[in-house]
C-alpha positions in Angstrom: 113.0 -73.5 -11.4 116.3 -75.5 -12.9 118.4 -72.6 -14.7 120.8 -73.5 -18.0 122.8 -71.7 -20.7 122.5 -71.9 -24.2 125.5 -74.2 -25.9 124.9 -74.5 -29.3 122.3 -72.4 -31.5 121.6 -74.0 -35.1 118.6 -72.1 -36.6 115.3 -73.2 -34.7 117.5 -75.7 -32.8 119.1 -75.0 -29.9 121.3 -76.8 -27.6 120.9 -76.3 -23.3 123.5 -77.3 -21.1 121.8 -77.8 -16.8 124.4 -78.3 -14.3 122.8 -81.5 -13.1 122.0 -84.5 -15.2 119.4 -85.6 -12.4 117.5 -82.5 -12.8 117.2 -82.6 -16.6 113.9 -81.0 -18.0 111.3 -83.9 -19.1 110.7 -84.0 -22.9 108.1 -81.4 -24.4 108.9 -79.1 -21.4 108.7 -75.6 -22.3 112.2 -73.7 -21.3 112.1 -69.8 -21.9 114.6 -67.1 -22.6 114.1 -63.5 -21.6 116.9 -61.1 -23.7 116.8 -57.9 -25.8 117.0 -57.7 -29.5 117.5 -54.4 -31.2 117.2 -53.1 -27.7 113.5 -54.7 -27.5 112.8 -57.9 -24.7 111.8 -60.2 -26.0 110.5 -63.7 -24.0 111.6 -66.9 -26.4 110.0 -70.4 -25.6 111.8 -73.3 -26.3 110.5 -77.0 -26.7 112.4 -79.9 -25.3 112.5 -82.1 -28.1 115.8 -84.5 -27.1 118.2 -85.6 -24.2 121.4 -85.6 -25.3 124.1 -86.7 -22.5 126.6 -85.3 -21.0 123.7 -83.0 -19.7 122.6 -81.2 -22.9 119.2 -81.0 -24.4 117.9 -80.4 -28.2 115.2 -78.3 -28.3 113.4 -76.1 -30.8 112.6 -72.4 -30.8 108.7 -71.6 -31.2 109.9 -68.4 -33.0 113.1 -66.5 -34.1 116.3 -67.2 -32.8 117.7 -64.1 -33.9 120.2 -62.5 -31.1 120.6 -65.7 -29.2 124.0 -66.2 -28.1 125.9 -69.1 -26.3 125.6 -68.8 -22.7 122.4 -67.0 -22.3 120.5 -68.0 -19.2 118.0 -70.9 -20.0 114.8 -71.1 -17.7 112.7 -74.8 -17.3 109.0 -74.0 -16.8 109.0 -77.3 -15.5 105.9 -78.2 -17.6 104.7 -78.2 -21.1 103.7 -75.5 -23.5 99.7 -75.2 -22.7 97.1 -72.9 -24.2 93.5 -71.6 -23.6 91.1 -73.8 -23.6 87.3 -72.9 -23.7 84.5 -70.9 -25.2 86.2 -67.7 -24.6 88.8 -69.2 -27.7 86.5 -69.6 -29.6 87.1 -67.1 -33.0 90.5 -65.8 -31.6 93.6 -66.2 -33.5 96.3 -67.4 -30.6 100.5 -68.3 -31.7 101.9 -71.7 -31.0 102.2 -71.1 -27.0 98.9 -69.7 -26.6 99.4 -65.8 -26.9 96.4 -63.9 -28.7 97.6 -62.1 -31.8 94.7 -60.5 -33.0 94.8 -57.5 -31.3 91.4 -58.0 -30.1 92.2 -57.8 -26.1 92.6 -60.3 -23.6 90.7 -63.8 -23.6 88.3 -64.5 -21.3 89.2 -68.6 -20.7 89.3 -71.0 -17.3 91.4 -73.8 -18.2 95.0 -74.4 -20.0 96.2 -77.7 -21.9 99.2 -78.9 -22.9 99.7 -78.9 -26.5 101.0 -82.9 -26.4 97.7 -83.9 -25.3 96.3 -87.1 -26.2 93.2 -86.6 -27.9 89.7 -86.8 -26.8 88.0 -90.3 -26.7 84.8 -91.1 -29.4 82.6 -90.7 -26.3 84.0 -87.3 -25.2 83.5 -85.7 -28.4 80.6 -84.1 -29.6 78.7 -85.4 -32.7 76.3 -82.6 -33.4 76.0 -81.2 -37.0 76.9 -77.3 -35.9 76.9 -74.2 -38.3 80.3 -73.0 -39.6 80.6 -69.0 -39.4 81.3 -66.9 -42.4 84.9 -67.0 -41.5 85.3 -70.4 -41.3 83.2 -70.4 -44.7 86.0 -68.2 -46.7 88.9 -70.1 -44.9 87.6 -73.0 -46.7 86.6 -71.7 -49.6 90.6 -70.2 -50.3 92.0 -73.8 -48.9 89.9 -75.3 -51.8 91.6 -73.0 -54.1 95.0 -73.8 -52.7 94.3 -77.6 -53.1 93.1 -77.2 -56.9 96.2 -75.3 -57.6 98.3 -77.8 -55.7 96.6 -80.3 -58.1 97.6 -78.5 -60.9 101.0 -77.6 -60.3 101.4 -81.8 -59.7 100.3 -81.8 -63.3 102.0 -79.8 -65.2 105.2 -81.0 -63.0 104.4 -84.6 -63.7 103.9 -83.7 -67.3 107.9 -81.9 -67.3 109.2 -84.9 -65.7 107.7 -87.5 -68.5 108.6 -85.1 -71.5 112.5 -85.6 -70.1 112.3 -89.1 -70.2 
């Protein structure tokens, strides 16, 4: 595994010096920090987003940066962020690299993909008319509300900006 250190932290951005350009992580690799915060460890994964020169890359935190420091130890996965794939998913609630955070145990799943993946073809897709859960129901029943009050805050700001004129 190629080791760094952290050069540069700017919000969800962060900077990663490696000691050899040749051994640069690809784009979209995941990199990973393991420190403490508050005295707690905590595991942050890091996207590869940019190559920089002079042996830096620009990546971008998948959640706080709080209590990173320049010159923490930097680890390349040497592949991309992947998560669970499968009907053992199905009606979980996972983060952005693929941990469960619904408390509901471990998942029961086979296979990993990367997160970059290209999407399936119009063959490999299923075209059957399938029942939504109640869940799935109420989700869209609030996002209809959100959308209808995003319509009418437009509105009324569309409204302030022509009474200015």
């Amino acid at each position: 595994m190629n080791k760094g250190n952290i050069v540069q932290v700017i919000g969800p951005v962060v900077d990663v010096e490696f000691p050899d350009e040749k051994a640069l992580p690809r784009i979209y690799n995941a990199l990973e920090i393991e420190y403490e915060v508050n005295g707690n460890p905590t595991k942050l994964t890091l996207e590869v987003q940019q190559h920089l020169g002079e042996n830096w890359v620009r990546s971008v935190a998948m959640s706080s940066t709080e209590g990173l420091k320049r010159g923490m130890n930097v680890t390349d996965t040497g592949g991309p962020i992947t998560v669970p794939v499968g009907e053992g998913v199905l009606g979980r609630l996972f983060n952005v690299t693929g941990d469960v955070i619904d408390n509901r145990g471990p998942v029961n799943y086979t296979k990993r993909y990367p997160i970059h993946r290209p999407a399936p073809s119009l063959m490999e897709q299923d075209t059957t008319a399938k029942k939504l859960g109640s869940r799935s129901s109420i989700l869209f029943a609030h996002l209809q509300k959100a959308a209808k009050s995003a319509h009418l805050a437009a509105r009324v700001w569309a409204r302030l900006l022509s009474s200015r004129s």
